[in-house]
N, C-alpha and C positions, 0 to 999 in steps of 0.2 A: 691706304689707297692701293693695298694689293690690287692686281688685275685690273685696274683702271686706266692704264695704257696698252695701247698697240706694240708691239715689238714683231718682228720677223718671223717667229716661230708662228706667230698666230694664223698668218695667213695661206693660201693655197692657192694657187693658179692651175685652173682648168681651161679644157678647150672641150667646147660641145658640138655635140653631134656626130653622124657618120662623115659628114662633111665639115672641117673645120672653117667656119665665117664667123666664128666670134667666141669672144673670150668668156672667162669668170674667173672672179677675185672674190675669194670667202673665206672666211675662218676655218682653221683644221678644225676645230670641233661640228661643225656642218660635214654629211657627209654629201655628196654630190654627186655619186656614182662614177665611173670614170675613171683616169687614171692621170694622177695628178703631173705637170709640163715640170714642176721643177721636185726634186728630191735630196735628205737633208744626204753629204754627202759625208761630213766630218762633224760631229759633236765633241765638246769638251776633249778638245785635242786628239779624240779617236776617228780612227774610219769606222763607219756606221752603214756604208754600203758597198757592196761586193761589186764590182765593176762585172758587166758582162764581156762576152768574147766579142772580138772586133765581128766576126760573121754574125752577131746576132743584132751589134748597134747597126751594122749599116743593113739587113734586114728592117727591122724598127725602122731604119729613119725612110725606108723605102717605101714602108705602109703606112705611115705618117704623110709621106712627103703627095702621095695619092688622093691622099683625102683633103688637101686645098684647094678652097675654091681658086680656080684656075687666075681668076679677078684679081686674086692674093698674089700671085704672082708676077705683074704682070710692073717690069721696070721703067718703063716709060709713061703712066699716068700714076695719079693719085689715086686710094682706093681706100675709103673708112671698114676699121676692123674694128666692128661694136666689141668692147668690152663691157661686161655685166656683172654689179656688185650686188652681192649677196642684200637678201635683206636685214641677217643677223649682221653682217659687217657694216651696213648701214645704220642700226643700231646703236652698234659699239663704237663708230666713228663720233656719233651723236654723244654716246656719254663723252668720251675722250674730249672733246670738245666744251660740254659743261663744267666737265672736272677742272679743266686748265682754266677754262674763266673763274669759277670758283678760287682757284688757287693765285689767278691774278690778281683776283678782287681783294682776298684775304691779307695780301704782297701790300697793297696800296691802303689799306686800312691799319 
């Protein structure tokens, strides 16, 4: 049953558009164009990414921080932030899903 679960690595979190109002959650094997919200930071006990200079995070998080919708911000009401799953994650949540009944069935038999 290689490959027949979800684990962390599998997934990617994006934000679409030039204006961020909603999300996406896909598989890394989906490519989505874009630039993915979270990055691996440490694999097998290594660092795997080079931390940029402090003038360029808060650059980043200033042209980032531009591109929300305003709505997004906004501390005093409620405001739904669609997030959108892939249709391959969709998919794969579906096998994950049969596999484990499968496996449960087999438990009880």
């Amino acid at each position: 049953m290689i490959n027949d679960f979800l684990t962390r690595e599998d997934l990617v979190f994006f934000s679409s558009g030039s204006r961020l109002t909603m999300g996406s959650v896909l598989l890394a094997s989906e490519n989505p164009g874009g630039r993915p919200r979270l990055v691996p930071v440490i694999k097998n006990e290594k660092q795997v990414y080079d931390f940029p200079k402090l003038a360029e995070i808060h650059n980043y998080y200033q042209s980032q921080f531009k591109k929300f919708d305003p709505k997004l911000l906004s501390v005093s009401r409620k405001v739904k932030y669609r997030v959108e799953i892939s249709a391959g994650l969709k998919r794969k949540i579906k096998q994950v899903k049969l596999n484990l009944a499968k496996v449960k069935h087999d438990e009880t038999n």
